[in-house]
N, C-alpha and C positions, 0 to 999 in steps of 0.2 A: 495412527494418524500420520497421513504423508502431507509437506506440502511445498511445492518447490515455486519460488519466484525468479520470474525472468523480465526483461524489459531493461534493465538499465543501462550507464551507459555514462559516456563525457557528452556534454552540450553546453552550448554556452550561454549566458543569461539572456532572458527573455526565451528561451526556445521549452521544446515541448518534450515530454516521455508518456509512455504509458507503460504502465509496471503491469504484469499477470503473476497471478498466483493458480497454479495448478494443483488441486484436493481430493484427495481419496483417503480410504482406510478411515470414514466417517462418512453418517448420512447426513451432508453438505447443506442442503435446504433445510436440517432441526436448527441450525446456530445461523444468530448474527457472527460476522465477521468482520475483522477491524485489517488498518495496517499500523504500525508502529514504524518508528525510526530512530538510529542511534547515528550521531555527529561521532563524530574523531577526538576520543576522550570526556566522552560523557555520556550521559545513561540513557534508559531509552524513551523515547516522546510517543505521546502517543497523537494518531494524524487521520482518523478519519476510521468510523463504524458504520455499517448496515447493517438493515435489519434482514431477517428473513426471506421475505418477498422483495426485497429492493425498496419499497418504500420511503423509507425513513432513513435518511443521514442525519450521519453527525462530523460535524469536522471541528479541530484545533483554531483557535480564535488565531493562529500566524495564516493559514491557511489561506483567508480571507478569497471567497468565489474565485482563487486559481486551481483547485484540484478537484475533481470530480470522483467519487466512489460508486463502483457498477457490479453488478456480478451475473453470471448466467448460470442459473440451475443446473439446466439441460446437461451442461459439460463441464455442472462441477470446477468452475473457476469464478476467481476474483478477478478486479481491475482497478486500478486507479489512473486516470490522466491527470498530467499535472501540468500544469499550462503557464506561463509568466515565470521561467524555472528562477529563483536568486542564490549566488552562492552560499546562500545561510541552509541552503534548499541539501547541500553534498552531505549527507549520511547512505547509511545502510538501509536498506528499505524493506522489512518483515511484516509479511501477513501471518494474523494470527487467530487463534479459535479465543471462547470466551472461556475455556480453561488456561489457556496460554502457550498453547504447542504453536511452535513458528518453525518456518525453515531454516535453509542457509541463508537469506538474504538474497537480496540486488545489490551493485554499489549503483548509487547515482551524485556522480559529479558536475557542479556548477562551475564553470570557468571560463574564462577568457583564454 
């Protein structure tokens, strides 16, 4: 199981990211796929699941209709946009299988 996330970044409150997770060494449409995130000195949250076909989300009640969870079969990638960013927003941002293999991470910084 590979899976590398790309997309982050400094922006500053109110502004916009979208995080990609790139996935192989797995057949990508058997598993929902989540993202998780870890702040700076504490563990990790979890922030938004799909299902299989797209369907069905789930997001973290902080989340509240600013992030969006997407994914394309076809190319075997995730996505998340994340819209209204707040500095509570700046962790590391990990997509993950539902056994729990994640990659290195994104950083995503909220700041002025």
């Amino acid at each position: 199981v590979q899976l590398v996330e790309s997309g982050g970044g400094l922006v500053q409150p109110g502004g916009s990211l979208r995080l990609s997770c790139a996935a192989s060494g797995f057949i990508f449409n058997n598993f929902d796929m989540s993202w998780v995130r870890q702040a700076p000195g504490k563990g990790l949250e979890w922030v938004s699941t799909i299902g299989t076909e797209g369907a069905v989300t789930h997001y973290g009640d902080f989340v509240k209709g600013r992030f969006t969870i997407s994914r394309d079969n076809g190319k075997n990638e995730l996505y998340l946009q994340m819209d209204n960013l707040k500095p509570s927003d700046t962790a590391v941002y990990f997509c993950t299988t539902p056994t729990g293999a994640r990659g290195q991470g994104t950083q995503v910084t909220v700041s002025s």
